[in-house]
Backbone of each chain as ProteinMPNN parsed JSONL, in Angstrom:
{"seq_chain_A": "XXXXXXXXXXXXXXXXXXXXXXXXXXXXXXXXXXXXXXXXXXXXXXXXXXXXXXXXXXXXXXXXXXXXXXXXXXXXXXXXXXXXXXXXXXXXXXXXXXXXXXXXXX", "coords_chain_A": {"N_chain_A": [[115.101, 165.22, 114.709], [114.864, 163.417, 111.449], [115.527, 164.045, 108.714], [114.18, 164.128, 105.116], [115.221, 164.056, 101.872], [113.938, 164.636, 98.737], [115.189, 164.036, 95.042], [115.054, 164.24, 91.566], [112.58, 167.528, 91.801], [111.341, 167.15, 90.231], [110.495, 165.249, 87.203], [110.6, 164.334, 83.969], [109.977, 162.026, 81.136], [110.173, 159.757, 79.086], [108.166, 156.916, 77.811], [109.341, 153.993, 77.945], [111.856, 154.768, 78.983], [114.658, 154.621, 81.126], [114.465, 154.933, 84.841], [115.476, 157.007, 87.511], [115.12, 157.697, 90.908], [115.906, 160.397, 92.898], [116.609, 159.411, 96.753], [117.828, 161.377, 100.214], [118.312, 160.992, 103.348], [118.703, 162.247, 106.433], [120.844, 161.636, 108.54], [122.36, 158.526, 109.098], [119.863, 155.637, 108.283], [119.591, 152.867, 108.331], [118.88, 151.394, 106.31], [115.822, 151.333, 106.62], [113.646, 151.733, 104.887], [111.326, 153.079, 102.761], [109.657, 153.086, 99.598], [107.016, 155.085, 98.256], [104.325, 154.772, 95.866], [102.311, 157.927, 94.601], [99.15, 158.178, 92.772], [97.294, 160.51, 91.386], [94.474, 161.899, 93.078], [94.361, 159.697, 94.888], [94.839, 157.126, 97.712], [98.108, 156.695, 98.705], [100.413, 154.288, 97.556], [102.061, 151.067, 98.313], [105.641, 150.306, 96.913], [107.933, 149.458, 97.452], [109.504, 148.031, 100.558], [111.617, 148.148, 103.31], [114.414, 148.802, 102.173], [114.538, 147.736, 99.434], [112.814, 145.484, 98.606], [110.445, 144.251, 96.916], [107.389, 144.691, 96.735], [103.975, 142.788, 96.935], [102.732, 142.377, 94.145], [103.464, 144.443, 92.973], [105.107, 145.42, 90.4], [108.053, 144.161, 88.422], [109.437, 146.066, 87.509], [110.105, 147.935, 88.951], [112.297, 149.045, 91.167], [114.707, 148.772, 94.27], [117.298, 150.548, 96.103], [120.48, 150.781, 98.255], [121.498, 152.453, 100.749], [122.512, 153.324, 104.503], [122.589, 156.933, 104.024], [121.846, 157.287, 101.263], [119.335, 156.95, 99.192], [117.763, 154.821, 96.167], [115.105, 154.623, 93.573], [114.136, 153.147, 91.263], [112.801, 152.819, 88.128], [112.678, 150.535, 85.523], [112.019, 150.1, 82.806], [110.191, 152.753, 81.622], [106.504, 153.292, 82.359], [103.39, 154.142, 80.756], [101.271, 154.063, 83.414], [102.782, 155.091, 84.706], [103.043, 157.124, 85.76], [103.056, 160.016, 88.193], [103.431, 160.817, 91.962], [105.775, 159.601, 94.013], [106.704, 158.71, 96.596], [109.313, 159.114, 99.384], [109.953, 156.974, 102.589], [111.3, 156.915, 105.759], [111.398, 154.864, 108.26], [113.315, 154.66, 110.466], [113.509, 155.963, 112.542], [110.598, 156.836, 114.31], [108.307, 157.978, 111.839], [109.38, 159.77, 108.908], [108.805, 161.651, 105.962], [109.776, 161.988, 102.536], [110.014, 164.932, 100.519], [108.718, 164.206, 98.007], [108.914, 163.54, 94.57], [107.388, 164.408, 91.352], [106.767, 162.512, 88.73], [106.297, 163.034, 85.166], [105.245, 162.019, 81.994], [107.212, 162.677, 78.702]], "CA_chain_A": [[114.259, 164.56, 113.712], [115.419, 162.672, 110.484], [114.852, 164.574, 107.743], [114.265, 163.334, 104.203], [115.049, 165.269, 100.443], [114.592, 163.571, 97.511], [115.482, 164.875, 93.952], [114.801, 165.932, 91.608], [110.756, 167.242, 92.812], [110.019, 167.079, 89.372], [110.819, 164.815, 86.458], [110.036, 164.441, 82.773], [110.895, 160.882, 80.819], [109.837, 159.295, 77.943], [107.982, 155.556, 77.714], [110.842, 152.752, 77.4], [113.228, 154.599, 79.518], [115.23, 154.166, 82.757], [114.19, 156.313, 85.224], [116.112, 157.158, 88.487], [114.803, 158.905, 91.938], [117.098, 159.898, 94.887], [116.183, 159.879, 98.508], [118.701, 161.028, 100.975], [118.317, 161.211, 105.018], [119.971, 163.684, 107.118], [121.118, 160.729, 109.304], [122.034, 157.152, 108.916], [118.962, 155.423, 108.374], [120.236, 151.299, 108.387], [117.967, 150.765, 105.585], [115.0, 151.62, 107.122], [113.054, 152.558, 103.876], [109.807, 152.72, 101.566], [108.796, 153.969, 98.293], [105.035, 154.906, 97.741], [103.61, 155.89, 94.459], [100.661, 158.192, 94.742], [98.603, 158.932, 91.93], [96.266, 161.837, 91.483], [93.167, 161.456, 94.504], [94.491, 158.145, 95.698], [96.286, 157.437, 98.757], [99.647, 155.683, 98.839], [100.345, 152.838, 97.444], [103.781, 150.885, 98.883], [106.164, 149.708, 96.141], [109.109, 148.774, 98.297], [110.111, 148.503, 101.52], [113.128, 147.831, 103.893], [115.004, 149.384, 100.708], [114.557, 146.948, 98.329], [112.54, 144.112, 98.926], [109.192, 144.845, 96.194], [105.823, 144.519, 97.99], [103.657, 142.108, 96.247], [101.92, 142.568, 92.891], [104.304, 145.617, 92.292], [105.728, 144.969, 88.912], [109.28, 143.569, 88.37], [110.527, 146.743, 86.784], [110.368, 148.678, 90.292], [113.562, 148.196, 92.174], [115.222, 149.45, 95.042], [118.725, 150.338, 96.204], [120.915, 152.17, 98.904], [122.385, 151.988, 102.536], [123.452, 154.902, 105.26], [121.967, 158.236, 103.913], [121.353, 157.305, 100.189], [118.529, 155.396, 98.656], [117.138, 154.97, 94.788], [113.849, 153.952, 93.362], [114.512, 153.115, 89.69], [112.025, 152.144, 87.076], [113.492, 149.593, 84.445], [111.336, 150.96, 81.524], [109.233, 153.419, 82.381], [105.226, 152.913, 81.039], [102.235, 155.305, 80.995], [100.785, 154.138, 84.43], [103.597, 154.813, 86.422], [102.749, 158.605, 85.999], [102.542, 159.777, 89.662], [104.476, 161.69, 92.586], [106.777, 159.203, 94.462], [107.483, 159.856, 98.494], [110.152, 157.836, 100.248], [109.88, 157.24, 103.804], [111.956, 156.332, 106.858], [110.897, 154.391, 109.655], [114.479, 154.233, 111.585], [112.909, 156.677, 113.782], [109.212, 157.203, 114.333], [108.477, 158.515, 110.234], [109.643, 160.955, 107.893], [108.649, 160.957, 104.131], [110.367, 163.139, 101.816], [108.593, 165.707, 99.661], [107.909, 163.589, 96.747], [108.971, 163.81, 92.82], [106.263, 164.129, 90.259], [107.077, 161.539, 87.697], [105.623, 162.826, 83.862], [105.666, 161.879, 80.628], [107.758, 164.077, 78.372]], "C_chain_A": [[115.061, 164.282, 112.446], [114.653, 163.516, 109.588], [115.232, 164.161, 106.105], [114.239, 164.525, 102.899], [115.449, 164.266, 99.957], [114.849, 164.702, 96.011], [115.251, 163.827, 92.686], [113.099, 165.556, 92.111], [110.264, 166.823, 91.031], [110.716, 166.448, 88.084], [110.554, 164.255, 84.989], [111.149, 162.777, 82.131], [109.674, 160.41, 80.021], [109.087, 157.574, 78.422], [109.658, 155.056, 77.339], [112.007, 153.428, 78.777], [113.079, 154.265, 81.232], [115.31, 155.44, 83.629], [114.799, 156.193, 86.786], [115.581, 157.98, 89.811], [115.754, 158.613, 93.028], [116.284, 160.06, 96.165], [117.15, 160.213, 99.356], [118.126, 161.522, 101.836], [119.146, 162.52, 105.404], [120.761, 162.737, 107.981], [121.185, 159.286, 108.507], [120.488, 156.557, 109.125], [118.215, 153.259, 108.462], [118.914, 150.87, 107.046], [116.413, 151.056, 106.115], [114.045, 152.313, 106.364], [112.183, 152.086, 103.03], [109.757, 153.48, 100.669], [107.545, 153.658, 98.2], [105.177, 155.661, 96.708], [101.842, 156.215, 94.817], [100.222, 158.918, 93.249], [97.588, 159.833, 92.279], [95.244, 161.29, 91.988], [93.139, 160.221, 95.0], [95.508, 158.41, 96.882], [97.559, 156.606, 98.285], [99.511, 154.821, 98.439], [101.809, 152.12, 97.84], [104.024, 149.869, 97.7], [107.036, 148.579, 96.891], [109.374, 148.815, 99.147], [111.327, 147.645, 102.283], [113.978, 147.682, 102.311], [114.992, 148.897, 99.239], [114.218, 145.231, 97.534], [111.002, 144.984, 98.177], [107.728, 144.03, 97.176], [105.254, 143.414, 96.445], [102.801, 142.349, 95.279], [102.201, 143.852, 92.315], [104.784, 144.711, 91.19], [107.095, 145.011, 88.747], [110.16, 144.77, 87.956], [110.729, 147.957, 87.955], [111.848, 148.16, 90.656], [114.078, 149.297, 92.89], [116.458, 149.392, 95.866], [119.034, 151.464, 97.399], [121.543, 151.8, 100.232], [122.802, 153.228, 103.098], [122.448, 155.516, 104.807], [121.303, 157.906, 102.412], [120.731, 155.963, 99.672], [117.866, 155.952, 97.295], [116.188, 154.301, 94.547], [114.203, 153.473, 92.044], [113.3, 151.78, 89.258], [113.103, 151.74, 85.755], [113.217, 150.169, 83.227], [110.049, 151.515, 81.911], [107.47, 153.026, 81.107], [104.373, 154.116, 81.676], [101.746, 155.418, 82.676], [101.826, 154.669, 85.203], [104.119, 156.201, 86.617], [102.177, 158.851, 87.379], [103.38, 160.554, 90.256], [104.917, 160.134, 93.633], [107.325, 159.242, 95.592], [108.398, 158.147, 98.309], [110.042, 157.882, 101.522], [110.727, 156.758, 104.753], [111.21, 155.802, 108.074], [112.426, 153.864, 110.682], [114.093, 154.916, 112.564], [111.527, 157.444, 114.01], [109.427, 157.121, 112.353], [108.46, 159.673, 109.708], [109.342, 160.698, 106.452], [109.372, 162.546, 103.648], [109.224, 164.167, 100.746], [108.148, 165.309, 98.142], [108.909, 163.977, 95.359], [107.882, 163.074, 92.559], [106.901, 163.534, 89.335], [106.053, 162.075, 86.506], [106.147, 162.273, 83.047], [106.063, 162.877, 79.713], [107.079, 163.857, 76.489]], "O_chain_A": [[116.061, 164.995, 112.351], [113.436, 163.697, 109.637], [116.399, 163.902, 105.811], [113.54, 165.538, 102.864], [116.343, 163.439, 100.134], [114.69, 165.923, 96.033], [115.286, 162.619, 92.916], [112.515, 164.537, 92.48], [109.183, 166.35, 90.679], [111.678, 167.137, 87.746], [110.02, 163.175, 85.24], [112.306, 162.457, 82.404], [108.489, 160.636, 80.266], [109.568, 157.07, 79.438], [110.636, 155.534, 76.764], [112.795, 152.708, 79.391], [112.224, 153.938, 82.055], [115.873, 156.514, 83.414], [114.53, 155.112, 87.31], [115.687, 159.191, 89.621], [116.192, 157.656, 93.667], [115.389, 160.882, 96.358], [117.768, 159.164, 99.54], [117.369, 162.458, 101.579], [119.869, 163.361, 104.87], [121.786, 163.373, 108.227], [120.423, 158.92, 107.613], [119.873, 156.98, 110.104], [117.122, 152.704, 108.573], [118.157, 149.913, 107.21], [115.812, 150.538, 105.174], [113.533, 153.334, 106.822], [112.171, 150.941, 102.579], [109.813, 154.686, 100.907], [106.989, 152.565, 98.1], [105.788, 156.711, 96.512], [100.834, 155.558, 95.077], [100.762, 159.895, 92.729], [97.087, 159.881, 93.402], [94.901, 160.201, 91.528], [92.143, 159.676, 95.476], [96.407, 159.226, 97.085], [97.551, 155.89, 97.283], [98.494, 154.199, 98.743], [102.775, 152.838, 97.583], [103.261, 148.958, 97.377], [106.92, 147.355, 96.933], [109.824, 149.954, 99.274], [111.836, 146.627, 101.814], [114.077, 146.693, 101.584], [115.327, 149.482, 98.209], [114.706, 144.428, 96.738], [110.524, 146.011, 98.659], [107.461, 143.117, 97.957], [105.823, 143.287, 95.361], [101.726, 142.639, 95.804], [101.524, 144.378, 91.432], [104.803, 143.48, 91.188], [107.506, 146.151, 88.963], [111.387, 144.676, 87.989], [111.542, 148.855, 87.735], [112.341, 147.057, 90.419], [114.04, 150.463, 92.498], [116.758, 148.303, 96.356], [118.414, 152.503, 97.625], [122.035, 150.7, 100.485], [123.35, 154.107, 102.433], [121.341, 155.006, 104.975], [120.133, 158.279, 102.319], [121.071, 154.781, 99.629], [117.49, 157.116, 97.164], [116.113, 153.245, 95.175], [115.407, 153.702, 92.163], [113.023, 150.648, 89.656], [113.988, 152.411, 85.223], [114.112, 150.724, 82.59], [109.082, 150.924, 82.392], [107.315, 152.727, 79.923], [104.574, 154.788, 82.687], [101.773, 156.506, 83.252], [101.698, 154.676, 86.428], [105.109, 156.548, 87.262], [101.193, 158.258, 87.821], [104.19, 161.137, 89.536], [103.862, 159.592, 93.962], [108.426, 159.78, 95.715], [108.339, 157.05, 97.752], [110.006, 159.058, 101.885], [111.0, 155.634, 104.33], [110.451, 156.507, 108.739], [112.473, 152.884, 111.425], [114.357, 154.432, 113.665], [111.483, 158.665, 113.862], [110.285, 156.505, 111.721], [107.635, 160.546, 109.979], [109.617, 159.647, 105.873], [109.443, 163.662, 104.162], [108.044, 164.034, 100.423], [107.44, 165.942, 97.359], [109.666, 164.938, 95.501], [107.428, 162.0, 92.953], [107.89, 164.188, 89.003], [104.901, 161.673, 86.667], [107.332, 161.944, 83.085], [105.451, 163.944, 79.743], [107.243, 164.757, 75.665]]}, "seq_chain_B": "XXXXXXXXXXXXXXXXXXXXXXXXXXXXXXXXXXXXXXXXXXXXXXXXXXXXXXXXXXXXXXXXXXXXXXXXXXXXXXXXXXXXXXXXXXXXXXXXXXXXXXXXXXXXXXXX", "coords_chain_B": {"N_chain_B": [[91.215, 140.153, 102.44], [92.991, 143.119, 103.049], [91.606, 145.887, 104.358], [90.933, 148.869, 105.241], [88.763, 151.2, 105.802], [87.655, 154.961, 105.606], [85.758, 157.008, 106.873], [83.427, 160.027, 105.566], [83.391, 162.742, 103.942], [84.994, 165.821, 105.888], [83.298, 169.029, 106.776], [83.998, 171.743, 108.335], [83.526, 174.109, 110.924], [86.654, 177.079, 112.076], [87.802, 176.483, 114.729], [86.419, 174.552, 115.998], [86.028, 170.98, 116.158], [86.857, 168.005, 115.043], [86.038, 164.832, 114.361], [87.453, 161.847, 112.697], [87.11, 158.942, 111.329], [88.751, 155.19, 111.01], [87.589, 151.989, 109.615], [88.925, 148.953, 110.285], [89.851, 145.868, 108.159], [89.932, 142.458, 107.872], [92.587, 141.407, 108.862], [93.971, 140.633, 111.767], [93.275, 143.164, 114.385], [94.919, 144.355, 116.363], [96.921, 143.212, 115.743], [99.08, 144.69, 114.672], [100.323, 148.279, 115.008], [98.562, 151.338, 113.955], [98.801, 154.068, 112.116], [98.776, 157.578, 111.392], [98.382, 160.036, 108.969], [98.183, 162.99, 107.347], [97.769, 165.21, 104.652], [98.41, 168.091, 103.267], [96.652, 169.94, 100.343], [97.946, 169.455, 96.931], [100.427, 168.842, 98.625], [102.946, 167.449, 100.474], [103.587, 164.685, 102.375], [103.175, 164.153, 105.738], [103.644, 162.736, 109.183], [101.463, 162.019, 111.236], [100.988, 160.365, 114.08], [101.47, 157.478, 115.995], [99.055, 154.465, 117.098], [98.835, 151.903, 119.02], [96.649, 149.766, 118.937], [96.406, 147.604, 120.674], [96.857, 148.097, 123.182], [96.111, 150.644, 123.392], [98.427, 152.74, 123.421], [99.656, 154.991, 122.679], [101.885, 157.239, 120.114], [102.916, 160.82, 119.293], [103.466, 162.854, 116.593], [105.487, 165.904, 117.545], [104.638, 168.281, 116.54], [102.056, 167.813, 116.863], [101.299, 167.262, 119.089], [99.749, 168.402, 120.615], [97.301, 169.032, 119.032], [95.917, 166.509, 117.552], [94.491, 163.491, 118.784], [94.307, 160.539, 119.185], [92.716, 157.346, 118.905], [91.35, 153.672, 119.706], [88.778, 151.247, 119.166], [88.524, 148.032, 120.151], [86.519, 146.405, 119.975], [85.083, 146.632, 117.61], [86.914, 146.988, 115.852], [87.677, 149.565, 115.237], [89.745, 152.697, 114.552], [90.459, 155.79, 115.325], [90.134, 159.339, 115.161], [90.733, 162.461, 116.691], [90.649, 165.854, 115.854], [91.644, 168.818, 117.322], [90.83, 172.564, 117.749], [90.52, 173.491, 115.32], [91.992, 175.287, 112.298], [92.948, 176.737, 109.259], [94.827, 176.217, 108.541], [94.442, 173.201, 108.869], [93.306, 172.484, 106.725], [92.725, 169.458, 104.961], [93.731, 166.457, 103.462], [93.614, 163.488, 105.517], [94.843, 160.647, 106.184], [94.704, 157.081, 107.802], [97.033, 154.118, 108.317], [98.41, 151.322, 107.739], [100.622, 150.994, 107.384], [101.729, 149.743, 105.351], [99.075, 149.09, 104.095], [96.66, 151.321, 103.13], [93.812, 153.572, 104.265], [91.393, 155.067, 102.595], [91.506, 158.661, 102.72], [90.354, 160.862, 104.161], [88.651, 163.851, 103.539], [88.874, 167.184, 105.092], [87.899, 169.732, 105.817], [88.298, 172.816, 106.285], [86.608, 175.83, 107.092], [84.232, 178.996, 107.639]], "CA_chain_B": [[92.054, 141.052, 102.024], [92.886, 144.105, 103.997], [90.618, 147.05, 103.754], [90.492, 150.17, 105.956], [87.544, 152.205, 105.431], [87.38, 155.876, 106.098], [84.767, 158.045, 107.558], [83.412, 160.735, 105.069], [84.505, 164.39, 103.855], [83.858, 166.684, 107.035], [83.314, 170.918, 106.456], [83.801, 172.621, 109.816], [83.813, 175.497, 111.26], [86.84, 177.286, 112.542], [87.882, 176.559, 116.248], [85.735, 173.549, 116.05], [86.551, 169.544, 116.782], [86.308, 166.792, 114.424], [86.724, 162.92, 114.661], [87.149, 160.895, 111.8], [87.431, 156.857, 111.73], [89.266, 154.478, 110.382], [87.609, 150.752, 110.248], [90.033, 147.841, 109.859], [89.078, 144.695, 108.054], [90.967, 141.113, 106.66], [93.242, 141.128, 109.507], [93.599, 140.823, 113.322], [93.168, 144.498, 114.272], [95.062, 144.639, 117.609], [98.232, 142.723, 115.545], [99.185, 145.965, 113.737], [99.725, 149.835, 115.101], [98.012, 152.252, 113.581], [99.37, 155.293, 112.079], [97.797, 158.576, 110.702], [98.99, 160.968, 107.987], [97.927, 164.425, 106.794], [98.331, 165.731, 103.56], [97.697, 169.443, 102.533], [96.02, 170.028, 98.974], [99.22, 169.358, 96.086], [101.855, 168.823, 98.855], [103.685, 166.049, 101.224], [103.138, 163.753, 103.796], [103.185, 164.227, 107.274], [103.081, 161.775, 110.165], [100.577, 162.973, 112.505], [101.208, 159.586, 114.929], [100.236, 156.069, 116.01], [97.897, 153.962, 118.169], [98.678, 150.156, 119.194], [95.466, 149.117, 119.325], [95.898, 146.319, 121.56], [97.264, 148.756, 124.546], [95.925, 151.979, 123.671], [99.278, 153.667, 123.789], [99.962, 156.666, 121.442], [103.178, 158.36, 119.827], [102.655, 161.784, 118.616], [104.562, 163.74, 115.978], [105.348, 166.948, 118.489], [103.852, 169.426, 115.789], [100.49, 167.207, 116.855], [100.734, 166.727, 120.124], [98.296, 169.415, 121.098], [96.254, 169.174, 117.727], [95.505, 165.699, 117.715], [94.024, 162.449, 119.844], [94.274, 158.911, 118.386], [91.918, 156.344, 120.124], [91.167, 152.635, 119.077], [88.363, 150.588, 119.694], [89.077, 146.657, 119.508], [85.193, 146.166, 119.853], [84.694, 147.32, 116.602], [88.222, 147.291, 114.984], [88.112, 151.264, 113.954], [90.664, 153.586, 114.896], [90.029, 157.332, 115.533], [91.237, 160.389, 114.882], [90.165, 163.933, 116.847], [91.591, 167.427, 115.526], [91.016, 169.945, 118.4], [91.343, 173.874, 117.915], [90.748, 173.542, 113.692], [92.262, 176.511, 111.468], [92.779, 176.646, 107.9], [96.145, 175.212, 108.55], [94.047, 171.935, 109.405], [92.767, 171.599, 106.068], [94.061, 168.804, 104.235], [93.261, 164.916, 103.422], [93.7, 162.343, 106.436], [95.071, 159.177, 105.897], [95.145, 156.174, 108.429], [97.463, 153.441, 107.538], [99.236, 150.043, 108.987], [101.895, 151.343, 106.737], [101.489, 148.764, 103.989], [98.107, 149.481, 103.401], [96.193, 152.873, 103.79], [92.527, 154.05, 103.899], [91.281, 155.964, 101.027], [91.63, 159.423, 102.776], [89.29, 161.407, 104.427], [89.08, 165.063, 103.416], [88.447, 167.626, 106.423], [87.84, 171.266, 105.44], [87.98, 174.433, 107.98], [85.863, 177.325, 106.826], [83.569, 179.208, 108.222]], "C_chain_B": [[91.926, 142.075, 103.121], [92.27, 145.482, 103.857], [90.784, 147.947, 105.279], [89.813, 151.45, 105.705], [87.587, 153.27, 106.287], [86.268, 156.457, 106.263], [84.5, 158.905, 106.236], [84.134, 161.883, 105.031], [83.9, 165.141, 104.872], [84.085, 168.256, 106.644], [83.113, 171.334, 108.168], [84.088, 173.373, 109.695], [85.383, 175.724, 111.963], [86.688, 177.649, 114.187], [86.918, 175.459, 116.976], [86.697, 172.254, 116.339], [86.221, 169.064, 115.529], [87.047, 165.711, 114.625], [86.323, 161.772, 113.204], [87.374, 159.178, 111.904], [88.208, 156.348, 110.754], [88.698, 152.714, 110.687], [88.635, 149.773, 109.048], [89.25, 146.551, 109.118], [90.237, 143.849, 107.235], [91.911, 140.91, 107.384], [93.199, 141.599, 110.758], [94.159, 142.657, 113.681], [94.147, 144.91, 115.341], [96.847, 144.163, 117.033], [99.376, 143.864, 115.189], [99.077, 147.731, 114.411], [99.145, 150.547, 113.858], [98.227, 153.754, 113.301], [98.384, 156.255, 111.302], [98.689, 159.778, 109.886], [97.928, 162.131, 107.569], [98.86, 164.49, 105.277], [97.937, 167.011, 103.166], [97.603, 169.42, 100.969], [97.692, 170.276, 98.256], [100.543, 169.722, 97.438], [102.502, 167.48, 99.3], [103.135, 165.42, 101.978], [103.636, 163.811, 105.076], [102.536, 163.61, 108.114], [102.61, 162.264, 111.379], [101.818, 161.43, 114.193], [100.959, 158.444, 114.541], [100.099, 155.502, 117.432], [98.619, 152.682, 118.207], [97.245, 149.997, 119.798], [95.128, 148.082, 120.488], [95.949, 146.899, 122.97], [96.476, 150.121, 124.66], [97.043, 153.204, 123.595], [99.365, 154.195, 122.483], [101.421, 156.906, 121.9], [102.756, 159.261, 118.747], [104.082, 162.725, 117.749], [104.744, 165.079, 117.23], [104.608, 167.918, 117.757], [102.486, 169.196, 116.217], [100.13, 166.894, 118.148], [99.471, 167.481, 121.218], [97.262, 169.982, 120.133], [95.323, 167.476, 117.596], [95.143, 164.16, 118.864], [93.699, 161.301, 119.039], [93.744, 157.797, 119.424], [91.715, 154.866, 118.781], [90.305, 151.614, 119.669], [88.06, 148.495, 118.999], [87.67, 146.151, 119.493], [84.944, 145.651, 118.445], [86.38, 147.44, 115.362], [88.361, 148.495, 114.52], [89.115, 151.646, 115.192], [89.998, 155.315, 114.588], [91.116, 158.488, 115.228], [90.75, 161.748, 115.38], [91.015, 165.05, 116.364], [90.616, 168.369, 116.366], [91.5, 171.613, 117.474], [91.081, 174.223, 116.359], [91.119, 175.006, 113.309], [91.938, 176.405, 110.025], [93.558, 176.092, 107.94], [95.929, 173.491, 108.606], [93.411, 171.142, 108.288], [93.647, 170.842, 105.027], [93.402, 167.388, 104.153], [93.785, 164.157, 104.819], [94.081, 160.994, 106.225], [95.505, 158.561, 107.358], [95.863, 155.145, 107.53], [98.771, 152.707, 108.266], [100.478, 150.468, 108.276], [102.193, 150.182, 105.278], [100.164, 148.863, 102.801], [97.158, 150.654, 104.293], [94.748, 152.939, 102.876], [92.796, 154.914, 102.673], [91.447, 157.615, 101.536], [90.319, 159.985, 102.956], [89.668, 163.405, 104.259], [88.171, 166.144, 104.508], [88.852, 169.479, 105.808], [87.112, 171.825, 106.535], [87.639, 174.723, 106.862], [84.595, 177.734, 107.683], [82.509, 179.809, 106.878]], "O_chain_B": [[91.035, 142.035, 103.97], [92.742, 146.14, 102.931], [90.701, 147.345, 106.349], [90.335, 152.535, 105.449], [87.58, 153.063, 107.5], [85.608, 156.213, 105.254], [85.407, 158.637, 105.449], [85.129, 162.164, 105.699], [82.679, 165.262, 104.971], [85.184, 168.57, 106.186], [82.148, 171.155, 108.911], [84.785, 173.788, 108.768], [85.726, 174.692, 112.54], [85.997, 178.482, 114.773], [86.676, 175.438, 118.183], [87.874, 172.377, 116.676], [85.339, 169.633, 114.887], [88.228, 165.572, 114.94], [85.294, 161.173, 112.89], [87.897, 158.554, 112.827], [88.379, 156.957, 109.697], [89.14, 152.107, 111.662], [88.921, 149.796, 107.851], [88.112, 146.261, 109.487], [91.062, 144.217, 106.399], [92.601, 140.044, 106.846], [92.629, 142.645, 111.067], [95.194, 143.185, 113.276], [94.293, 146.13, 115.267], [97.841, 144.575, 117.631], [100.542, 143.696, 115.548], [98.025, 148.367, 114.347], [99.427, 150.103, 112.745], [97.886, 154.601, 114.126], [97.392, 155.85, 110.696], [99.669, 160.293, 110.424], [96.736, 161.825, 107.558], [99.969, 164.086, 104.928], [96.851, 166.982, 102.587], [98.513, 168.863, 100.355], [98.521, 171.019, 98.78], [101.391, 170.605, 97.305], [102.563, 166.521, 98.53], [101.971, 165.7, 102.267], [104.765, 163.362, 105.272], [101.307, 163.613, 108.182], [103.223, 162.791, 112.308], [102.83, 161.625, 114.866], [100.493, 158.079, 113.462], [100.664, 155.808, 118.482], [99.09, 152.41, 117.102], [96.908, 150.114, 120.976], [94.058, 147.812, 121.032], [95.278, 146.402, 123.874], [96.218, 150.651, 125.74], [96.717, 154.388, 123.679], [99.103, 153.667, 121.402], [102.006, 156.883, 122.982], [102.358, 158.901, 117.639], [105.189, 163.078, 118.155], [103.741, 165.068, 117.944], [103.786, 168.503, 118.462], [101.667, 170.102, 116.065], [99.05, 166.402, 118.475], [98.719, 167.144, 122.132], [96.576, 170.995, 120.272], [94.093, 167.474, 117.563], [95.901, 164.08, 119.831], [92.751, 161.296, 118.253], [94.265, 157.482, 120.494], [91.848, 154.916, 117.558], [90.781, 150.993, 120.62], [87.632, 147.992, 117.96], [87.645, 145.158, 118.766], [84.659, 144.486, 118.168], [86.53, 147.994, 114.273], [89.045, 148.699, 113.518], [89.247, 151.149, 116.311], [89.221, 155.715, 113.722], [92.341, 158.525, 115.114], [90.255, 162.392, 114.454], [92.221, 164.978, 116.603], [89.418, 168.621, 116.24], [92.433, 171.648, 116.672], [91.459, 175.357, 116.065], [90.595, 175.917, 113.95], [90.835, 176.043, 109.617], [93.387, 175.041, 107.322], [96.828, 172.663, 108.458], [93.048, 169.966, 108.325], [94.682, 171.178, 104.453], [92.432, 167.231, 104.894], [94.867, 164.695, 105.05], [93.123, 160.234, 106.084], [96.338, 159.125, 108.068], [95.608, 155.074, 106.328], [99.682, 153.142, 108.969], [101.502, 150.124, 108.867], [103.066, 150.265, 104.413], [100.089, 148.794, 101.574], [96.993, 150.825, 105.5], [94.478, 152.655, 101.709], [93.789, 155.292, 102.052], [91.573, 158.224, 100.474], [89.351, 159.765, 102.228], [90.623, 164.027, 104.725], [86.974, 165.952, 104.717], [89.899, 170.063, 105.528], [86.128, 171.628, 107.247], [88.038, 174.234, 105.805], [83.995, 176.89, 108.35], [81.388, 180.253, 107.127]]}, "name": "protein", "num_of_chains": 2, "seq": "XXXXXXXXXXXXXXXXXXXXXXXXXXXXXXXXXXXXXXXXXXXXXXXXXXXXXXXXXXXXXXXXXXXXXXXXXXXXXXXXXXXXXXXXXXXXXXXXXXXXXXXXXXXXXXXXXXXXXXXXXXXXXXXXXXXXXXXXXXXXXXXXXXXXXXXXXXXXXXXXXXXXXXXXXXXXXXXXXXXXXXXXXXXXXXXXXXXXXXXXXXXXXXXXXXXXXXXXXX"}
């Protein structure tokens, strides 16, 4: 099984800034990747998938990067809403999601 | 638009069954497998399986393959979900989901 760790689980960041999440695989994964943001009692919502292609009516300051084992989510300037925990997932083989970072405001 | 409506919150008993639903709507139901997720209270996501609707065929996570049963009726466009044997280990939110877009989560509490 493909197993997924992202870092850090837990992250603190100010409005305005640039905010960074890792995902890495245990395995090559050819791109084979999604970011969901879940907020508190909602399900999933999909930002990005196949690594870096934004889903539609996501907001321009999402973006996504990576290849092989390592992939990044990065917010451009971070804003109030986009308080939340963060999975990444693989679909190169059946799915794996990683265990999330909580995204606050600091 | 695409909507997948879940089933309510269920309370069972330990060593009990439950079957929750998933109905599809805004797109052809049979075009699309059907996957199902678990979540335990403040943790991760875990892929139970999925259904192709149009065949019937199932792939199970192995942790699930003797906990859960994924059925799909194209009648009706819902998708199913049984949990045999329930514990406490079983409680947790439910999510179906084409993988783009996902029901609202059905919450399924063991106790006795």
């Amino acid at each position: 099984d493909i197993q997924m760790t992202q870092s850090p689980s837990l992250l603190s960041a100010s409005v305005g800034d640039r905010v960074t999440l890792s995902c890495k695989a245990s395995q090559n994964i050819y791109k084979y990747l999604n970011w969901y943001q879940q907020k508190l009692g909602e399900a999933p919502k999909l930002l990005i998938y196949y690594t870096n292609s934004l889903q539609t009516g996501i907001p321009s300051r999402f973006s996504g990067s990576g290849s092989g084992t390592d992939y990044t989510l990065t917010i451009s300037s971070l804003q109030p809403e986009d308080v939340a925990t963060y999975f990444c997932q693989q679909y190169n083989s059946w799915w794996t999601f990683g265990g999330g970072t909580k995204l606050e405001l600091k | 638009e695409v909507l997948l409506q879940q089933s309510g919150a269920e309370l069972v008993r330990p060593g009990s069954s439950v079957k929750i639903s998933c109905k599809a709507s805004g797109y052809t139901f049979t075009d699309y497998y059907m996957h199902w997720v678990k979540q335990r209270p403040e943790q991760g996501l875990v892929w139970i399986g999925r259904i192709n609707p149009a065949n019937g065929n199932t792939v199970y996570a192995e942790k699930f393959k003797s906990k859960a049963t994924l059925t799909a009726d194209k009648s009706s466009n819902t998708a199913y979900m049984q949990l045999s044997s329930l514990t406490s280990e079983d409680t947790a939110t439910y999510f179906c989901t084409r993988w783009d877009f996902w029901g609202q989560g059905t919450l399924v509490t063991v106790s006795s």
